[in-house]
N, C-alpha and C positions, 0 to 999 in steps of 0.2 A: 097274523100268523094262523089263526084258529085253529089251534091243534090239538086234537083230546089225545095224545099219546101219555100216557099217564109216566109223570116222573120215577117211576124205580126204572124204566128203560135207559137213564142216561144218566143216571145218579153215579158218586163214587162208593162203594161197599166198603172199600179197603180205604178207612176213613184213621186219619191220626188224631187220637184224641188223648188230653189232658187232666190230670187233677187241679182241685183248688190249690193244694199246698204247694204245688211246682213253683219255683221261684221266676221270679220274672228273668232274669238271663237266661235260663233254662229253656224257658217258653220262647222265649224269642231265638233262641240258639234251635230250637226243634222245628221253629216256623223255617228260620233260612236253610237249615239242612235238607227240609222235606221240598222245599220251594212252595210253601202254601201263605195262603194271607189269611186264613183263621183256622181253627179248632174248635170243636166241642169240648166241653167241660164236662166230666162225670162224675159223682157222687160215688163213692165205695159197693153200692149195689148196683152200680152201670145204669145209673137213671141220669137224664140229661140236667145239669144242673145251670151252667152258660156256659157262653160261647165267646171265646178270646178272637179279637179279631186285630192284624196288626196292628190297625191305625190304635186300638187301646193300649200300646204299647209306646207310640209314639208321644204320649204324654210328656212323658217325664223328658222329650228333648225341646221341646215346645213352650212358649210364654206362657204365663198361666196367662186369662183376661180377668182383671181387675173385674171388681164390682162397681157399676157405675152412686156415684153419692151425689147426691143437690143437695144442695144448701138453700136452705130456704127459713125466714125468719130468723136467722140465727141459729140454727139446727142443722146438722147435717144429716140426709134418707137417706140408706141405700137403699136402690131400687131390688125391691124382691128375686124377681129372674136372675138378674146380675149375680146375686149374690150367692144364688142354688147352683151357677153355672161354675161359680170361683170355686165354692167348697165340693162340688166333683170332680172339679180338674185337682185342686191340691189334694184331693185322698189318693187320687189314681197317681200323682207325681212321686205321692209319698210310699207309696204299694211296693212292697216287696215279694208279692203272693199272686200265683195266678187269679185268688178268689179276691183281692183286693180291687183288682183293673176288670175284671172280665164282666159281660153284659148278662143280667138276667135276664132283660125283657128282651125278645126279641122274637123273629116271623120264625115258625117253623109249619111244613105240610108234611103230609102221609102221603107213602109210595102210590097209592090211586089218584093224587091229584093230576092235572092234566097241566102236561108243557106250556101252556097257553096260561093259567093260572099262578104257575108259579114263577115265568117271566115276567107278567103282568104286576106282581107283588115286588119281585124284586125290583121293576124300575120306576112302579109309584111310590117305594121309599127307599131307594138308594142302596139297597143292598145286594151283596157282591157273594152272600153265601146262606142258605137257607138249609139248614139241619134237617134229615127226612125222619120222623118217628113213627114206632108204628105201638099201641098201646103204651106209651112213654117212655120205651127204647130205642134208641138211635138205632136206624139202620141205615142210615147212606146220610152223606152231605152234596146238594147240588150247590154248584161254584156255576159264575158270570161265563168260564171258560166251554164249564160242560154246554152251556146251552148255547154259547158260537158256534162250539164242533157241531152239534146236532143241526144248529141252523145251515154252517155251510156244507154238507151230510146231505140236505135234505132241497138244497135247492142245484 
């Protein structure tokens, strides 16, 4: 693609965003109504705090995965990973709070980054929506959608 057009060109402004304490029907009631697959999360001074993305909602209708255990000597291990991956999914099943289920670590770029950069990031790790800040306030969210229109736009 090599494109230096810098993402506040294609970004959305008019972004829906969420508190922690929104309850989770809420949240997912304000996903389907806007028709979006995530949200920003803000803090009472409008500072980005995470980002709710459907599928963190989709927990709670989903199998939790066991922790895997061996047995060995007479002893039974659960294996570590297994067992970090079990107690995240039952918090999140158990979550009635937007700040219960929602993601704190996650990508974000500033409005000068370039289309090219921030497509790049979203498809070496799977993501489908990247929050734009500028001094650690949200100004715009680019979604998977903005950057088809822009590609089919541009060819």
């Amino acid at each position: 693609m090599a494109d230096s057009t810098p993402v506040s060109t294609i970004m959305t402004t008019d972004v829906i965003t969420m508190t922690s304490d929104l309850s989770v029907p809420e949240a997912a009631d304000l996903l389907t109504e806007h028709r979006i697959g995530a949200a920003p999360v803000l803090d009472g001074e409008g500072r980005l705090v995470g980002l709710l993305r459907d599928e963190d909602l989709m927990v709670s209708e989903a199998r939790l995965h066991a922790p895997s255990v061996i047995e060995f000597l007479g002893a039974e291990l659960v294996w570590p990973p297994s067992l970090h991956r079990y107690e995240a999914e039952l918090r999140k099943f158990a979550a009635s709070t937007v700040g219960e289920v929602m993601a704190t670590k996650f990508a974000q770029v500033v409005p000068s980054d370039s289309i090219e950069n921030a497509a790049t990031l979203m498809h070496d790790h799977a993501i489908s929506h990247l929050p734009v800040v500028d001094n650690g306030r949200l100004v715009g969210i680019l979604a998977r959608g903005d950057l088809i229109r822009f590609l089919a736009a541009t060819t």
